[in-house]
C-alpha positions, -999 to 999 in steps of 0.1 A, spaced: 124 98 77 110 69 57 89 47 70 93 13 49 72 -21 40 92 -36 70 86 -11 95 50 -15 87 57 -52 90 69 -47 127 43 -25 136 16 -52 129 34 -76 144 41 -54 177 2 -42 182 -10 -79 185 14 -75 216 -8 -52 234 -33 -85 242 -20 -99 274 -33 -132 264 -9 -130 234 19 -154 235 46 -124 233 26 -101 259 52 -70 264 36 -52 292 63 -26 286 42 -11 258 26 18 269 17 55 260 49 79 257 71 51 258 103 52 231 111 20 213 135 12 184 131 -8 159 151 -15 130 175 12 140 149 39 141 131 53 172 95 58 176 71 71 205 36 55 213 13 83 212 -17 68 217 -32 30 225 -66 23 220 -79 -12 236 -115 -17 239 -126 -49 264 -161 -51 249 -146 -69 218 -108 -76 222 -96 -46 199 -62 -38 202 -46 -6 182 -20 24 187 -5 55 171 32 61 170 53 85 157 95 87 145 113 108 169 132 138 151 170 149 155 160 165 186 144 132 200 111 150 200 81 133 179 75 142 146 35 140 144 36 148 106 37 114 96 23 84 124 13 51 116 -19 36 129 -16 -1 137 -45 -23 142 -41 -57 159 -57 -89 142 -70 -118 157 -56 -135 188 -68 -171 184 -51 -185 212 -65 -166 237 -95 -141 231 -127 -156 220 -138 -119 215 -114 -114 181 -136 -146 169 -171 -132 172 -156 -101 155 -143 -122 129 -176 -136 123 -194 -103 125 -177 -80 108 -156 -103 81 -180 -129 80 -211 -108 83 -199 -71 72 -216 -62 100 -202 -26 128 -223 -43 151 -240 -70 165 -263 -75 194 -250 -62 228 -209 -57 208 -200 -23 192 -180 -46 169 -142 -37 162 -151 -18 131 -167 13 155 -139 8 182 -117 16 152 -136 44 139 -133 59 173 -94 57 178 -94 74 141 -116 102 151 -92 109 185 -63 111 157 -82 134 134 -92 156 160 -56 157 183 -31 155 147 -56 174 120 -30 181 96 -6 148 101 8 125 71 -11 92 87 -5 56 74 -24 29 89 -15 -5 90 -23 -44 98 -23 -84 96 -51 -101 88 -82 -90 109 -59 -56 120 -53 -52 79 -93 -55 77 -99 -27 99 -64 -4 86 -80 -11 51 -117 4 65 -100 34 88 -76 45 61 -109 42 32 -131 61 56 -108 87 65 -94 92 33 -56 80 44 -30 58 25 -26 18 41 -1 -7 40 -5 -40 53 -6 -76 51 -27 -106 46 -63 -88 52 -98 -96 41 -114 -73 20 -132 -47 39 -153 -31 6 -189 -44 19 -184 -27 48 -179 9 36 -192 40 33 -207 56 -6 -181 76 5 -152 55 9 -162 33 -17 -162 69 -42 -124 76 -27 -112 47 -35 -121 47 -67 -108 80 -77 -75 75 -51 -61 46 -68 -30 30 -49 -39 46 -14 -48 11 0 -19 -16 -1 -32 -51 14 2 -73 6 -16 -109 -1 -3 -147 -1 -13 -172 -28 -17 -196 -7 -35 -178 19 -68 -186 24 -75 -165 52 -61 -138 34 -78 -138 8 -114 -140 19 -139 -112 5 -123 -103 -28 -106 -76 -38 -136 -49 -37 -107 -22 -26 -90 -31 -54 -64 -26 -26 -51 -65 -33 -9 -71 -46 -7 -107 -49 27 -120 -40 41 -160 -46 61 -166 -15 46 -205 -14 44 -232 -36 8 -248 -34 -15 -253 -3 5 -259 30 -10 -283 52 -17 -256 79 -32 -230 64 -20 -206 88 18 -209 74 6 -194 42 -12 -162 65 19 -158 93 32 -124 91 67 -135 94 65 -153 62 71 -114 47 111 -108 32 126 -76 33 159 -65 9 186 -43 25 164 -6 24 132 -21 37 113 -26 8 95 -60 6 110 -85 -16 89 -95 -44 101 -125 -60 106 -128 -100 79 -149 -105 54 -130 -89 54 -106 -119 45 -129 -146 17 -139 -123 3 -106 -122 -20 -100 -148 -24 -62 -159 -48 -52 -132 -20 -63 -106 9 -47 -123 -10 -15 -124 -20 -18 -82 19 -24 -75 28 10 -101 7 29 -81 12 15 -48 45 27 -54 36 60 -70 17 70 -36 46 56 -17 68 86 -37 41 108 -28 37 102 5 75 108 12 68 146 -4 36 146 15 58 145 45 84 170 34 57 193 27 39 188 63 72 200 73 79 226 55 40 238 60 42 237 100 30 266 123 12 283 95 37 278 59 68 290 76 99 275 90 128 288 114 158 280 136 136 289 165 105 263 156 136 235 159 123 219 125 161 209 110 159 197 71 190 181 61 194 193 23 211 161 10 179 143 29 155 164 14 174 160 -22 177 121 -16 136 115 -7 131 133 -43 158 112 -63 146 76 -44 108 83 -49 117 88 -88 136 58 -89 112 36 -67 83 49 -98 109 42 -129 113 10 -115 77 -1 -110 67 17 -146 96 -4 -161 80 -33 -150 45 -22 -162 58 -13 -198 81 -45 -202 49 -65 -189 26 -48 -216 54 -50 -247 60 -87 -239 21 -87 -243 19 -74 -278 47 -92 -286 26 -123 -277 -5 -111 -298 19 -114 -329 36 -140 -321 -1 -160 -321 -13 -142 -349 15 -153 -372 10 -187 -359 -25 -189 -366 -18 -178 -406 12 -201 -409 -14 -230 -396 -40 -216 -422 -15 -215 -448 -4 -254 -444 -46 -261 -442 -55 -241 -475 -31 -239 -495 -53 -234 -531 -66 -200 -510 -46 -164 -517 -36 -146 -484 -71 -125 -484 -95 -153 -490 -76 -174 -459 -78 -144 -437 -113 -142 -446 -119 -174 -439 -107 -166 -406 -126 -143 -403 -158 -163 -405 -148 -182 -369 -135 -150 -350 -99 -150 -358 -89 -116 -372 -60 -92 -366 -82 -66 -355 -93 -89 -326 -65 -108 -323 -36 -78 -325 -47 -47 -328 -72 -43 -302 -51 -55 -272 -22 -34 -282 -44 -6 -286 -50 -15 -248 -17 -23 -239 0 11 -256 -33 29 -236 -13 12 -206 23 27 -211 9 61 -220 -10 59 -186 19 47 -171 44 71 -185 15 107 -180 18 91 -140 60 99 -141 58 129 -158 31 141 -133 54 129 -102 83 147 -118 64 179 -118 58 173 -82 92 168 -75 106 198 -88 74 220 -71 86 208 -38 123 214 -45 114 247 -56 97 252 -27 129 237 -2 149 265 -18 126 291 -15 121 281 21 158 285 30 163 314 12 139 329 36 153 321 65 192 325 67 196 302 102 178 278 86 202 279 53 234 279 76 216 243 96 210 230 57 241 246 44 226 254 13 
């Protein structure tokens, strides 16, 4: 199945639960346990709470056709910061936000707690698909688990957790582009603390201006959702990205394709590269077929965006170029077209610098962004290729896929 933007949403949302000093305390949360939310099933694997400095986290899984879980794909969620009730999510605030600090004095710090929980899923779930995810102090710590670890995030409203990594971490992120998502606020000011090291930032206008409690601007429920899950970006928001965040939001999406065939292929990988009636691991063929042919549109849609964005660009870059010669033209008129451009010239305005260098960089841009399809559409057909081949090999399989 595909986990979306608002299932992420919930999950950060539920794990601040765990804490029973938070206002919505659901005691019913608890390892194996089966809960549904937004009409899909999941099963709590694991919860990881540590007293020492008020973390809260857990790993859950979808439950299968069978009602079984699938532990190909789970979704880590760290809680953020309970400020109504635990004075211990404040000194980790301080320590390891504030300070970029695992540890202080006598406290472990939330960053180690975290570290720990990731280790238990590394070592119990070697080869799952595993997302993590937060809000705000819990999208801190997602961002640092998934860097170390070397996992794809999606979250919401986090500080940036880059002075805390590894040379490690810091190296995969830069070669992994899009593997960290942290969803940010305009507005936010809690959000936004620490930069953007990760590179991990999408900047999204959901209010207008500085609310008079800050914490409006950094709720979690300020987040909208269209009809398949996928968070609601409104129009504006892309002509406020500049090309740096246009590029994080193609290949945000881009992993987000990937991670769906990631998932696919955990499957069709299990118990050794095989698959069979018998291992109760039942691929629905239109499924399989429909996670290739949304992935591809989810990327056209994002590189359409990137493209138009970087056309309108150039089309700017004439558009001011023409206007400075028609000013030049009214200011000198005794000058031919060459002397006025050399004139020009003389105070930095030139085509070269005006024009053709930033369309240079802009067509770089849709090449870069069109080489990214073309590689995803190889993918694509690889997996398909291997679905078929699959079935063909096991006959009680095809007759459950009815290939």
């Amino acid at each position: 199945m595909t986990i979306r933007d608002e299932d992420y949403n919930q999950f950060s949302d539920m794990v601040y639960w765990l804490d029973p000093k938070h206002p919505n305390y659901d005691p019913s949360l608890k390892e194996g346990r089966i809960k549904q939310y937004n009409g899909q099933k999941y099963q709590i694997l694991k919860i990881k709470t540590e007293p020492s400095n008020g973390m809260q986290a857990m790993a859950i899984a979808p439950l299968d056709s069978n009602g079984y879980p699938d532990t190909t794909q789970l979704t880590v969620a760290f809680a953020g910061t309970n400020f109504g009730g635990d004075w211990r999510d404040v000194v980790t605030d301080g320590q390891t936000v504030g300070l970029s600090m695992e540890q202080l004095g006598w406290n472990p710090g939330q960053a180690g707690s975290a570290q720990e929980f990731a280790d238990w899923i590394n070592l119990t779930y070697p080869h799952a698909v595993v997302t993590t995810t937060g809000h705000s102090l819990g999208e801190y710590l997602a961002l640092m688990i998934a860097a170390e670890n070397e996992w794809r995030n999606v979250g919401f409203n986090g500080p940036d957790p880059y002075g805390i990594l590894s040379t490690d971490a810091k190296k995969w992120i830069e070669n992994n582009p899009g593997m960290l998502t942290n969803y940010r606020n305009f507005a936010d000011l809690i959000g936004n603390l620490m930069g953007n090291g990760t590179g991990a930032e999408i900047m999204i206008g959901y209010t207008k201006g500085s609310p008079a409690n800050p914490l409006d601007a950094h709720a979690l429920t300020l987040w909208k959702f269209d009809e398949d899950g996928r968070l609601r970006i409104p129009d504006n928001t892309y002509a406020l990205m500049d090309g740096q965040q246009l590029e994080q939001n193609l290949m945000s999406k881009f992993v987000t394709s990937m991670y769906l065939l990631k998932t696919l292929e955990a499957k069709l990988n299990a118990s050794g590269g095989g698959l069979s009636g018998t291992e109760e691991i039942y691929l629905d063929a239109t499924l399989a077929r429909s996670i290739v042919t949304t992935a591809s549109s989810l990327l056209k849609v994002a590189m359409s965006k990137v493209i138009t964005h970087c056309q309108e660009e150039m089309d700017k870059a004439e558009e001011l170029w023409n206007k400075i010669l028609t000013s030049a033209r009214g200011a000198s008129s005794d000058l031919s077209e060459s002397e006025m451009e050399s004139q020009l010239s003389t105070v930095g305005f030139t085509k070269a610098r005006i024009v053709n260098t930033p369309n240079e960089k802009y067509q770089q841009k849709i090449q870069e962004a069109k080489e990214v399809g073309e590689t995803f559409e190889s993918l694509a057909s690889e997996i398909n290729s291997k679905i078929i081949a699959v079935v063909q090999q096991d006959q009680d399989l095809a007759r459950q896929l009815q290939f």
